[in-house]
C-alpha positions as CSV (number, residue, x, y, z in Angstrom):
1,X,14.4,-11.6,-0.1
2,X,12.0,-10.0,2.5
3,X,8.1,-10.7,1.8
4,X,5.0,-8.9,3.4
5,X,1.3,-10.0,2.0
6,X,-1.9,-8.1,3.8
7,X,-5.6,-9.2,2.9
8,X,-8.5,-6.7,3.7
9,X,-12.4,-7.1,3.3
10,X,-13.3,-4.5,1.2
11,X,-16.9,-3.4,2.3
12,X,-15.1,-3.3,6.3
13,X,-12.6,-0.8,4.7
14,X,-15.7,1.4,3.2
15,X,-17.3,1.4,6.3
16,X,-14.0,2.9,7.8
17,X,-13.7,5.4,5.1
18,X,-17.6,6.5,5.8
19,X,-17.4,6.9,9.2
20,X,-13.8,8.3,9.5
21,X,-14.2,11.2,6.6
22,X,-10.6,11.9,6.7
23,X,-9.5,8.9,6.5
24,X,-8.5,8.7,3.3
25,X,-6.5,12.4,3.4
26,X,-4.7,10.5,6.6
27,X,-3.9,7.3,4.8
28,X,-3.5,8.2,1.0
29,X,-1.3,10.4,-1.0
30,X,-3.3,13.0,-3.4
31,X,-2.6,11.0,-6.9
32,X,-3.8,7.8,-4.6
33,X,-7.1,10.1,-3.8
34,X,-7.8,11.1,-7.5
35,X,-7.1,7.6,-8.7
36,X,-9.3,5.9,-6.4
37,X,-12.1,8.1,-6.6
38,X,-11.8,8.2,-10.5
39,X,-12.8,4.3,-10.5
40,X,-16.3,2.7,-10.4
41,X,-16.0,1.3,-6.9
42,X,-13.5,3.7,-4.9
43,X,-13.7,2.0,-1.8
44,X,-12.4,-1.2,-3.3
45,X,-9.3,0.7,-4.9
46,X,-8.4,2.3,-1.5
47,X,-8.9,-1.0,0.0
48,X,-5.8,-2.4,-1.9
49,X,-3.7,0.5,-1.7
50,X,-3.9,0.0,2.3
51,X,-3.0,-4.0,1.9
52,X,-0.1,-2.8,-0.2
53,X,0.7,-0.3,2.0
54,X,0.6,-2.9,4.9
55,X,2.1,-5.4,2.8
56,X,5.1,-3.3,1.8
57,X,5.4,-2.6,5.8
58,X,5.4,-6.1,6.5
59,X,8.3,-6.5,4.2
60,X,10.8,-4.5,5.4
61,X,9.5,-5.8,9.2
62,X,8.9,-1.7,10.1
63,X,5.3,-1.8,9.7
64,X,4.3,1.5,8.5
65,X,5.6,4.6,10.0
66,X,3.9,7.1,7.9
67,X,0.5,6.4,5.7
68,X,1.9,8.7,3.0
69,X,5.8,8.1,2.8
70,X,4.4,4.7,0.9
71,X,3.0,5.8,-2.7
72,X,1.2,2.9,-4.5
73,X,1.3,3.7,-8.1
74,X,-1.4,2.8,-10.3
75,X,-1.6,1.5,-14.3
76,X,-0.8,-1.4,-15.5
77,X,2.2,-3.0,-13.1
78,X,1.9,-1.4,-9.6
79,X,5.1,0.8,-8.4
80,X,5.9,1.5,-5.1
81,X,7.5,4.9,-3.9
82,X,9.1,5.5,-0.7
83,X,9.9,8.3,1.4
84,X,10.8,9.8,4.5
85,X,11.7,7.5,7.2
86,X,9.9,4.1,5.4
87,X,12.7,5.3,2.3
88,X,15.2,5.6,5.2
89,X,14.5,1.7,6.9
90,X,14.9,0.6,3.0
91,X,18.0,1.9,2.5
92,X,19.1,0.6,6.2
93,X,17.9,-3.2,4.8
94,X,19.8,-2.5,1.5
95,X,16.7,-3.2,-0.2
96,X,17.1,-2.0,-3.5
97,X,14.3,-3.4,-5.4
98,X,10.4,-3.6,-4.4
99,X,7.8,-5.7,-6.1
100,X,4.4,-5.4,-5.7
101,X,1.3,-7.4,-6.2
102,X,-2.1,-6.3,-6.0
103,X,-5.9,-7.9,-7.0
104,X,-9.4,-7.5,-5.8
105,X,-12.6,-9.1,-6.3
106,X,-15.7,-8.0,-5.0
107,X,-15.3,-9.1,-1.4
108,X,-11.7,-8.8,-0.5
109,X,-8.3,-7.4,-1.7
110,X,-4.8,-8.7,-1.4
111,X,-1.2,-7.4,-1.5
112,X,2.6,-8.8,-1.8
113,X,5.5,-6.9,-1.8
114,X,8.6,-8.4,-2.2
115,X,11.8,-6.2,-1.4
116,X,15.5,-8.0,-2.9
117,X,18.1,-6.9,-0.9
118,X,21.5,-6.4,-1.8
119,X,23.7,-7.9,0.8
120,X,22.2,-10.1,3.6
């Protein structure tokens, strides 16, 4: 199993988002966009869909090489979707199943993915 957790204070990640107005276009996918902003407190939501992102990096020991090749689904359970090169660096790790964790409180905002991989 490969593991990856990333913690984030949300208010730090709204100031980012206020001073760097695209920001969000740059980090986020378009259904990651409208879900966020659809919620009471955006900036918290977007917060944990960058610590997943990170998180989900961390895991397969790439880091992220593309904001938007890593989709964090939202409803109930999180899903993860992968493109592109980060889809690519999966495949390479014969990791075949992703897991992902995600919570938030009103200061801070966590994320583990766990990727099972089918031969070592």
């Amino acid at each position: 199993m490969l593991i990856g957790i990333d913690i984030i204070e949300n208010e730090r990640f709204a100031q980012a988002l206020e001073r760097r107005p695209l920001l969000a276009e740059r980090v986020f996918t378009a259904s990651e966009r409208e879900y966020c902003l659809s919620r009471p407190n955006p900036a918290q939501h977007f917060a944990a869909r960058f610590a997943a992102k990170e998180a989900v990096g961390k895991a397969l020991g790439t880091g992220v090489r593309s904001w938007r090749e890593i989709e964090i689904g939202s409803g109930g359970k999180p899903g993860v979707c992968m493109t592109g090169a980060t889809r690519n660096a999966a495949n390479e790790l014969g990791a075949d199943e992703l897991a992902l964790s995600i919570s938030h409180c009103g200061a801070i905002s966590v994320a583990v993915a766990v990727a099972r991989r089918l031969y070592p």
